[in-house]
Structure formats: C-alpha cells, structure tokens
MARMI-148282 format. One record per residue: y, z, x of N, C-alpha, C, O in turn. Coordinates in steps of 0.1 Angstrom, whole numbers, plus 5000, padded with zeros to 4 digits. Layout:
<nodes>
Y|Z|X|Y|Z|X|Y|Z|X|Y|Z|X
...
</nodes>
This chain:
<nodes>
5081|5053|5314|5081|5047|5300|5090|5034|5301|5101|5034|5306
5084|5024|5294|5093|5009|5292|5099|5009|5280|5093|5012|5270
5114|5005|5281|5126|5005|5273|5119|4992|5262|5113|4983|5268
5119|4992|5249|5115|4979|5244|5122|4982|5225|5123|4989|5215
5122|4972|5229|5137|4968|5211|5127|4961|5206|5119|4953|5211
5127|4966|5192|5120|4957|5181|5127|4963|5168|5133|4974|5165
5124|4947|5157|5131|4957|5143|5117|4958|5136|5106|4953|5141
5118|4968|5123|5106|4968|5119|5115|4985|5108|5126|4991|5108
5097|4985|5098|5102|4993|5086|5097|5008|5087|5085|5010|5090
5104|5017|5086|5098|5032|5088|5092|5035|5076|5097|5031|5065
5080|5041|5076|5070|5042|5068|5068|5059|5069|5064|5065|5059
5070|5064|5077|5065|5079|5074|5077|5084|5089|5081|5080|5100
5079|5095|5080|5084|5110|5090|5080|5123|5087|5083|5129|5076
5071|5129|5099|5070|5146|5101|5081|5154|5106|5089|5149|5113
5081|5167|5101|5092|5176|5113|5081|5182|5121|5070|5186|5117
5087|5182|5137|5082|5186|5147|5091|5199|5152|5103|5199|5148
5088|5207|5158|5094|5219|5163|5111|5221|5151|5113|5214|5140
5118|5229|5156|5133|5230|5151|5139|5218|5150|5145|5219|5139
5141|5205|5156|5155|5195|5149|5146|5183|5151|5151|5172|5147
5130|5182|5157|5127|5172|5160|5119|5165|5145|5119|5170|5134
5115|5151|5149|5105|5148|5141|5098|5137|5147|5103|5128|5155
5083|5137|5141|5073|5125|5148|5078|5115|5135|5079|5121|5124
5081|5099|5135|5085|5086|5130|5073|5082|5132|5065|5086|5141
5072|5070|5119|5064|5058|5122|5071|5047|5116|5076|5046|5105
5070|5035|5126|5072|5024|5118|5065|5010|5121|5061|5005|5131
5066|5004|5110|5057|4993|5115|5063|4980|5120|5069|4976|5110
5064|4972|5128|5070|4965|5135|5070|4949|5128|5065|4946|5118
5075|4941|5137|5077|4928|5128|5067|4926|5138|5077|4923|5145
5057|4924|5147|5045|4923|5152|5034|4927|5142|5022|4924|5145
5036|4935|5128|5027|4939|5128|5018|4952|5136|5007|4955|5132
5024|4958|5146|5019|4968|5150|5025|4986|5145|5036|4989|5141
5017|4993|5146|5023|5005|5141|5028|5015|5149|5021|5023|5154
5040|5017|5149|5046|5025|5166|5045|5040|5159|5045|5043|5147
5045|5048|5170|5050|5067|5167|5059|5070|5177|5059|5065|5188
5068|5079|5174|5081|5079|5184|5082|5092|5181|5078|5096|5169
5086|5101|5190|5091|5116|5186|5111|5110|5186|5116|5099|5190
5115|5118|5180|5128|5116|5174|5132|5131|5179|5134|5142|5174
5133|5126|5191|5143|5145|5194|5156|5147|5188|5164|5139|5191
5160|5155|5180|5172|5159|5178|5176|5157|5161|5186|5163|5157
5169|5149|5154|5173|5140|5142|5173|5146|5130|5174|5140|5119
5171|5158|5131|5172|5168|5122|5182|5173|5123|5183|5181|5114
5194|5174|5132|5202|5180|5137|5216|5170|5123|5218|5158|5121
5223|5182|5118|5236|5176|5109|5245|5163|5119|5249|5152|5115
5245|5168|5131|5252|5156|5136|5245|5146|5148|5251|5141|5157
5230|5145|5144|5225|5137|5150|5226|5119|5147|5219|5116|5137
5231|5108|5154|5235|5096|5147|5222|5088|5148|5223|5075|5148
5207|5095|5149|5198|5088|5145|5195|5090|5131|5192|5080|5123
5195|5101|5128|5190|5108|5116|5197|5100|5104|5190|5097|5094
5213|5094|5104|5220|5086|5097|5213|5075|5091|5212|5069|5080
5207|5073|5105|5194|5058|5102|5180|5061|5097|5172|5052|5096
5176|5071|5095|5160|5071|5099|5157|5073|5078|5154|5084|5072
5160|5063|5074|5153|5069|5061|5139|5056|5053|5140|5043|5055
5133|5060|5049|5117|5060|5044|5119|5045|5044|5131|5045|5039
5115|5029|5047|5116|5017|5036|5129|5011|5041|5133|5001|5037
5132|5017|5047|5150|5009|5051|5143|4999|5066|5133|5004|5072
5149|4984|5071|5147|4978|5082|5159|4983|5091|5171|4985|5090
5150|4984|5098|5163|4989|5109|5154|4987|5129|5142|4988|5134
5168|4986|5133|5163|4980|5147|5159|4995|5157|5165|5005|5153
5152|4996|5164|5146|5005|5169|5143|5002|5185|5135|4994|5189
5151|5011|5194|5149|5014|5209|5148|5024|5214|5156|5033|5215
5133|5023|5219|5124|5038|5220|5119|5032|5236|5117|5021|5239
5119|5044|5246|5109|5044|5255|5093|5043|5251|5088|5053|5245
5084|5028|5255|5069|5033|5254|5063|5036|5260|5062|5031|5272
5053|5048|5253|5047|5052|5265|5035|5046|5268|5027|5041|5260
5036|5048|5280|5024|5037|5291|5008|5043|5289|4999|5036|5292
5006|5056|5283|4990|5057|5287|4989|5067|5267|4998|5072|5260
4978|5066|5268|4972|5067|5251|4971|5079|5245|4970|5082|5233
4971|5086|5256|4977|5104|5257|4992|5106|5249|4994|5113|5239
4999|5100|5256|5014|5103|5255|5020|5096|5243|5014|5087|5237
5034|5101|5237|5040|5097|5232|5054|5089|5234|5061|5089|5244
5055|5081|5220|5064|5068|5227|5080|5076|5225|5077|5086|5218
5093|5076|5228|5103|5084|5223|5113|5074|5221|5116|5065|5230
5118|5076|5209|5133|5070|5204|5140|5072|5211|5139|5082|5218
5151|5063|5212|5159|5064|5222|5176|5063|5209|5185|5071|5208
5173|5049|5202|5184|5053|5193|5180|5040|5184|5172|5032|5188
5185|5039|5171|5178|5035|5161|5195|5029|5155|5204|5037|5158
5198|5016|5147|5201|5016|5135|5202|5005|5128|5204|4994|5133
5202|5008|5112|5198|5004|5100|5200|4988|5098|5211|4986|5101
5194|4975|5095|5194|4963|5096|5200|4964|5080|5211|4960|5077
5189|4971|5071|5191|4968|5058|5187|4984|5047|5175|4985|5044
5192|4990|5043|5191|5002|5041|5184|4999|5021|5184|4989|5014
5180|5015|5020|5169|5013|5009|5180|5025|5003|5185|5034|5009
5180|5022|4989|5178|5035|4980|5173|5049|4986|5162|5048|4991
5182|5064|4987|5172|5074|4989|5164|5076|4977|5152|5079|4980
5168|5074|4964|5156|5079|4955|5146|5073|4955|5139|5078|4947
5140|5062|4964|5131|5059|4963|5121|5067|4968|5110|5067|4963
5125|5073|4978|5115|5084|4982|5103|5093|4973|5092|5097|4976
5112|5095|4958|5106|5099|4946|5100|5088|4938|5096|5091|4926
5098|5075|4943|5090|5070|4928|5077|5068|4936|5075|5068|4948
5071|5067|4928|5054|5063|4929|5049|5052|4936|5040|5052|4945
5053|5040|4931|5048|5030|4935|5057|5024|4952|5054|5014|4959
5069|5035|4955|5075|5029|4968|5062|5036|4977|5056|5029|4986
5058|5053|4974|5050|5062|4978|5038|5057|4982|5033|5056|4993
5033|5054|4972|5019|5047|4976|5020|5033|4985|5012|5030|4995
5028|5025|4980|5028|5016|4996|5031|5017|5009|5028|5009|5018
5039|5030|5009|5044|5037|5025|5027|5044|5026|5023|5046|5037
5022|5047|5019|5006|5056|5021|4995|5043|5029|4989|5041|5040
4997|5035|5016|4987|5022|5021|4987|5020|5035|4977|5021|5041
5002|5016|5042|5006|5012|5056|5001|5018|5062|4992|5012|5068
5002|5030|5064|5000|5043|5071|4987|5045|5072|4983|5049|5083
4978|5041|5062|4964|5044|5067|4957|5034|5068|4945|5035|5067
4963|5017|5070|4956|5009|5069|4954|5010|5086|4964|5016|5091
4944|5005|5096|4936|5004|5104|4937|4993|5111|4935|4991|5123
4944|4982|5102|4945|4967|5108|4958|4963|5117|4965|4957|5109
4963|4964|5126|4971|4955|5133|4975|4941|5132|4969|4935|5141
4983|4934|5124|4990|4927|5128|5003|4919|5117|5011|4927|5111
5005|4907|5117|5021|4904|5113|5012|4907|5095|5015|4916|5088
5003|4899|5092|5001|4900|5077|5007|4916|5071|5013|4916|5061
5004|4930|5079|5000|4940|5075|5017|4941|5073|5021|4943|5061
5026|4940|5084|5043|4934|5082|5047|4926|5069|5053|4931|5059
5042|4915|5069|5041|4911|5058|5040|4915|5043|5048|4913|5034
5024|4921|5044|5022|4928|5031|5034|4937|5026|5037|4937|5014
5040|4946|5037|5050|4959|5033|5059|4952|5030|5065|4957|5020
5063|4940|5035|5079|4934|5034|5075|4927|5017|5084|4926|5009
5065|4923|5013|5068|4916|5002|5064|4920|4992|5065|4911|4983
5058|4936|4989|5054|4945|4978|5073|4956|4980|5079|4963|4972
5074|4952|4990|5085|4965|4991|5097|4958|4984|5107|4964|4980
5096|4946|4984|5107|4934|4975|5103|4937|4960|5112|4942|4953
5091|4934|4956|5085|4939|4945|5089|4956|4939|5095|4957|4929
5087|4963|4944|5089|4976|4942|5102|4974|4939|5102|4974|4927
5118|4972|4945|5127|4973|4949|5134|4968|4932|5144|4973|4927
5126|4956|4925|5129|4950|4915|5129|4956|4902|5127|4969|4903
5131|4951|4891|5125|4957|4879|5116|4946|4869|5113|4945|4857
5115|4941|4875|5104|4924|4869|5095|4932|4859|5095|4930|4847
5086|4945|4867|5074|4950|4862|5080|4965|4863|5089|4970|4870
5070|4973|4853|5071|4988|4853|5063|4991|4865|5055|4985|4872
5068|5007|4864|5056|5015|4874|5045|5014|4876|5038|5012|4886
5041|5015|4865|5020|5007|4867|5016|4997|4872|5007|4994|4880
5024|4990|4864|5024|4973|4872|5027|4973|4884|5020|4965|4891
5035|4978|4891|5037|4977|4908|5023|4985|4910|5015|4976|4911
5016|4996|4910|5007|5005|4917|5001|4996|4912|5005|4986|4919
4991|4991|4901|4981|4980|4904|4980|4967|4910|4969|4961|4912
4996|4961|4912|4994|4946|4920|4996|4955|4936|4989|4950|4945
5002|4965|4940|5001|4974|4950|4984|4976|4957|4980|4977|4968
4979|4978|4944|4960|4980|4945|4952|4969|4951|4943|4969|4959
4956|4961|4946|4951|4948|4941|4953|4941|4958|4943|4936|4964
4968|4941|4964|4970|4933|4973|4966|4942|4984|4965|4937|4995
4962|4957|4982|4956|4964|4996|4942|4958|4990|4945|4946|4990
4931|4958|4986|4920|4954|4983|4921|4941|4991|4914|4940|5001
4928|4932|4988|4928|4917|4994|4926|4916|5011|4918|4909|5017
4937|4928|5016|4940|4923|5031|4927|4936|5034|4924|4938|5046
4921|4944|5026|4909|4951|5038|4895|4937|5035|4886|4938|5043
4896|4931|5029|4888|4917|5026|4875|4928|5014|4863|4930|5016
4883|4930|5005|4874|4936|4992|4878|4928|4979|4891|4928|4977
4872|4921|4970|4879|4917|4960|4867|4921|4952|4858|4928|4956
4869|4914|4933|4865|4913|4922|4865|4896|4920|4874|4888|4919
4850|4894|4919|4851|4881|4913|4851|4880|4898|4842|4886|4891
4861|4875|4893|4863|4874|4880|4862|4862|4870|4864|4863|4858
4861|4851|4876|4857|4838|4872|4845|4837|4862|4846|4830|4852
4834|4843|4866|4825|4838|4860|4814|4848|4863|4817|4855|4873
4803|4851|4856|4792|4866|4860|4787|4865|4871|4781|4854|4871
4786|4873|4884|4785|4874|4895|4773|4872|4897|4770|4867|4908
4765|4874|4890|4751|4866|4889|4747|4853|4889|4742|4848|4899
4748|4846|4875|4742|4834|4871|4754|4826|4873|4753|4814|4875
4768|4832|4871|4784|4819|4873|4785|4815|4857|4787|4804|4853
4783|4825|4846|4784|4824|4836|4796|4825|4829|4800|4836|4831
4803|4817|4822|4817|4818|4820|4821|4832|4806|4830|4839|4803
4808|4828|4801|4807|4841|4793|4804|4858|4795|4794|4863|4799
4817|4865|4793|4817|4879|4800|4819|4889|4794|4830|4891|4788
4808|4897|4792|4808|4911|4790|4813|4924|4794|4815|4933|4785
4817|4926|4808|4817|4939|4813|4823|4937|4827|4820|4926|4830
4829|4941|4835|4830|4940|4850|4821|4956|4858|4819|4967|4853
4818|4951|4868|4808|4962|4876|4810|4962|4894|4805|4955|4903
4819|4973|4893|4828|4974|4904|4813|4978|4919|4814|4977|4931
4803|4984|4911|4794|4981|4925|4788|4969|4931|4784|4968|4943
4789|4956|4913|4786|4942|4920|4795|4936|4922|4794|4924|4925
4806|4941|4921|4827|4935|4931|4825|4924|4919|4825|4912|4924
4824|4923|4901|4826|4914|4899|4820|4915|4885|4812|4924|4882
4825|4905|4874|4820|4903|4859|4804|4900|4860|4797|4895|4869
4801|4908|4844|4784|4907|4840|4786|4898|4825|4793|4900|4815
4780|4890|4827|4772|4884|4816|4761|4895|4807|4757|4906|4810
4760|4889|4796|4752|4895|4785|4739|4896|4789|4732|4906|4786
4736|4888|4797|4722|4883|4802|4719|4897|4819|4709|4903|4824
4731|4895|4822|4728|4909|4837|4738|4916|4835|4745|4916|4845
4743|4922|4825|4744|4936|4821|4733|4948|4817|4731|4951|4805
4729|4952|4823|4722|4964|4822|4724|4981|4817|4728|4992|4822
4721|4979|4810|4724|4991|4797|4724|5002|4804|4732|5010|4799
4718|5007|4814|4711|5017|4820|4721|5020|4835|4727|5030|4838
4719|5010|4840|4724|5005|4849|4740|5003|4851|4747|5007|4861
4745|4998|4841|4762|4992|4845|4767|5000|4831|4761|5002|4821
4780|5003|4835|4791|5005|4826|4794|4996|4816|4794|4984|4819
4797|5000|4802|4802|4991|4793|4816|4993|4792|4820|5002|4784
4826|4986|4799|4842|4993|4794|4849|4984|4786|4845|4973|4782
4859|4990|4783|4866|4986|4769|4872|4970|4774|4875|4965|4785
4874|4965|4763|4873|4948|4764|4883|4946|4770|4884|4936|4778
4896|4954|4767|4911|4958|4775|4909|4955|4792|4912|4946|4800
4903|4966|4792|4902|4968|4805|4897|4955|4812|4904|4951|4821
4890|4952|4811|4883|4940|4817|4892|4931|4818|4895|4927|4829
4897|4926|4809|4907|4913|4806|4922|4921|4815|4929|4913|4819
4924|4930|4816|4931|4938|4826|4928|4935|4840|4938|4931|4848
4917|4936|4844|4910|4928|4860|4911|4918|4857|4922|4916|4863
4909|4909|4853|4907|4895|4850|4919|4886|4854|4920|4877|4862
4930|4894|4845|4940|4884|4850|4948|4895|4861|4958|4890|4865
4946|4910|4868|4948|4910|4882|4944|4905|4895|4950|4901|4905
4931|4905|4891|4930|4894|4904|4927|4880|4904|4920|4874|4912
4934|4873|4890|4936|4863|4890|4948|4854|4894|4950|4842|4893
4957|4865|4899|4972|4866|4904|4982|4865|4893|4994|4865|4895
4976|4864|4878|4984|4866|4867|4991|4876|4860|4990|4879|4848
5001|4883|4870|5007|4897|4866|5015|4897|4856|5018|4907|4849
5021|4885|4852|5027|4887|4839|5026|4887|4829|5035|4887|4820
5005|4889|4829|4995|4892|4816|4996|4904|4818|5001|4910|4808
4995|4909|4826|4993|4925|4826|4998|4935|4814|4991|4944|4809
5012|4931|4810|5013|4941|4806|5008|4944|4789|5009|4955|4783
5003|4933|4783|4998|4933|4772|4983|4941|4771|4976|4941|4761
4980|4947|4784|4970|4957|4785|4976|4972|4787|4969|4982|4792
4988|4973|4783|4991|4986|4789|4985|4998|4785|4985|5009|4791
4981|4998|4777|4969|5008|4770|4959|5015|4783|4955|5026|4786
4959|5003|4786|4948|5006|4801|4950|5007|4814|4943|5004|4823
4963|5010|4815|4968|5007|4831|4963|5020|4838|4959|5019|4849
4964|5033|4830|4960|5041|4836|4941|5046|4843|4937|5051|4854
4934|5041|4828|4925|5039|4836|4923|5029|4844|4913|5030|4852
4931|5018|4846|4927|5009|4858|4931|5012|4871|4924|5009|4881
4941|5018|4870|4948|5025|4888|4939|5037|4890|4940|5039|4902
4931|5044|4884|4921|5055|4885|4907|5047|4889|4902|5049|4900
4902|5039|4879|4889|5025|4891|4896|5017|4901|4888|5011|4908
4906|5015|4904|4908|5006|4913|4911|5012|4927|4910|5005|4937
4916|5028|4926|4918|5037|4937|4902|5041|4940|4899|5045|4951
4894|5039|4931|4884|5048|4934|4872|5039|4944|4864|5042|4952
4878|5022|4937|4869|5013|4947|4873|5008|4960|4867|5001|4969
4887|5014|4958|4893|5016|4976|4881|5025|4985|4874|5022|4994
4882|5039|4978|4880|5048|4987|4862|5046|4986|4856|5052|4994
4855|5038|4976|4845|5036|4980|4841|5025|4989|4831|5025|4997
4847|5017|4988|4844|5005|5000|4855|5004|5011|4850|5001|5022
4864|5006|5011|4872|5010|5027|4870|5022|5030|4872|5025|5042
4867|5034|5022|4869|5050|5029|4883|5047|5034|4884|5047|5046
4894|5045|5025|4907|5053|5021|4911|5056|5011|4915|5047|5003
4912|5069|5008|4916|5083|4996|4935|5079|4995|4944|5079|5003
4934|5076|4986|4953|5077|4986|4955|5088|4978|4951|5089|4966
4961|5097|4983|4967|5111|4974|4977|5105|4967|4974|5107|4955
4988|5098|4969|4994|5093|4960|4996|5092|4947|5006|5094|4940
4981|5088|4944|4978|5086|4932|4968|5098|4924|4961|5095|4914
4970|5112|4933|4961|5123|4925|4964|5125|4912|4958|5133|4905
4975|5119|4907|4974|5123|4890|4967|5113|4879|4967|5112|4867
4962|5104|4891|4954|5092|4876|4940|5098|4882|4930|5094|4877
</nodes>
C-alpha cells in the first residue's frame, strides 16, 4: 500500500467489527476515498478525536493498490472542526447523503460540499431553504434543471403551470388538462425564482416549501435514480 496525505471532508462513517469503522471522505481532488479506521471506536483512540461528520481535516491512509482491497488510515487530524449537533439537522444530513451517492468524481463535487456546507453552517435561511437550494444545486451538477423563463414549448413569457416531466413552465396554450398538473400559483413562482438563483424570494412562498422539497426529491430520483432517505418525511 502507498502512504498518501490529502485534506478533504468526512461525509459518512460505519462501525465495522468491535472498535473499527469503514470512513468516507471526499478529497480536495474531488475524489471519494474509503479507509477502514482500525481502532477509532476505542475511548482512547487519537483518531476518533478527529473523525467527526463535516469537519476538514488532513488525512494519512495507506492506498490500496488493487480494487478488491481496502485503503487504511493511518492517522487523521482536524484542519477545521464542525458543530457535533449537526449531525442532527436535516439539511447538514441530506448534503452528507447527496455526496455519498453522487457517482461523479471530481474538484466541482469538493466544491459543491464546501460551499452548501458554508450555507448550512449559517443562519441567512431556514431549514427548508437550505434542503431546497441543497435540491436545487444537486439537480444542477447531475446536469438536470427546470427551465423557468419562458413555456418550454412556444418561449412564452406567459405562465400557467410548471411540468416536471417537460423539466419546465407551460403556457395556457400547452398546458394540457389531461395531461399535466395544475399546481398552486405559490408553488410555481417557488421554482421560478429557485432556479432562478433568487433564494431570497423564497421565503415569501413558505406555505409551499414542503410540497416543494417532496417534487423536487421526487425529480431527483426520477431522472438521476437517486432516492435520498433523508428526506422520508416530506
């Protein structure tokens, strides 16, 4: 195995056998490492001091050389340390989920964690407001959006409805009664200015944030096929 130092953010830990645990974290490459953590469960183990959820911290692990094997920590510590209660809120939860099952490799995916996990960290916006610009910015980097400008049809500035199987607003003219959803005017103007990058409309929709984190999980998991449990109570 080759000795190799990188800093980067821990996103998830399992327990493995009695004191061990399998680590993940994502690196300032953008890549996503797994390390068994022998011992760090152990009361006086001085990795364990470092290993918590969202915290930057520097990391030297043996890697392993073939695709079978696993890479092993060697010793770890903290650059810049997080809150433990975050562990318990929602919106830190679901961006450590996002990471974890996003598929893409590289610095953006680093990126994304480092600059929602600033967001999260704040109080600018409530809870909903982080899980939907949270929604919103994983939609972006799997290359899924909502066109919201204008009716996805004709480019009509006049808007009726949004229709998440045509990724975008309906005009009066190709809204389909039969066919497409009519949702509440809230809602719409809710998308509108999310993926308009205007989050500090948001909250004059709050009426609707919950049905919107419930469509907007649901057009994850229909166009990327990823389920975020995270969010099983919307």
């Amino acid at each position: 195995m080759a000795e190799t130092i990188i800093k980067g953010y821990l996103i998830n830990k399992i327990n493995y056998h009695l004191n061990d645990e399998i680590i993940t974290f994502i690196g300032v490459d953008g890549i996503k490492y797994t390390c068994i953590s022998l011992g760090s469960k152990k009361i006086n183990s001085k990795n364990a001091r470092n290993l918590f959820i969202g915290s930057l911290i520097e990391f030297e692990f043996f890697k392993a050389r073939r695709s079978d094997k696993i890479s092993k920590l060697k010793k770890c510590h903290i650059i810049e340390s997080i809150d433990w209660k975050m562990e318990q809120y929602t919106p830190f939860n679901l961006l450590c989920e996002c990471v974890n099952k996003e598929q893409s490799y590289d610095s953006i995916l680093f990126d994304f964690y480092k600059t929602l996990l600033d967001l999260v960290k704040k109080d600018e916006y409530c809870e909903e407001e982080k899980i939907l610009i949270i929604l919103h910015k994983f939609c972006i980097i799997n290359g899924i959006s909502l066109h919201v400008d204008s009716c996805i049809e004709c480019n009509s500035p006049i808007l009726k409805t949004i229709s998440f199987k045509k990724h975008g607003m309906l005009c009066n003219v190709h809204f389909d009664r039969k066919a497409d959803k009519l949702y509440d005017l809230n809602l719409t103007k809710l998308f509108f200015y999310l993926f308009k990058n205007k989050y500090s409309e948001l909250k004059k929709y709050h009426s609707q944030f919950k049905n919107g984190i419930n469509l907007l999980k649901t057009y994850i998991q229909d166009n990327v096929g990823i389920y975020l449990s995270t969010l099983n109570s919307y």
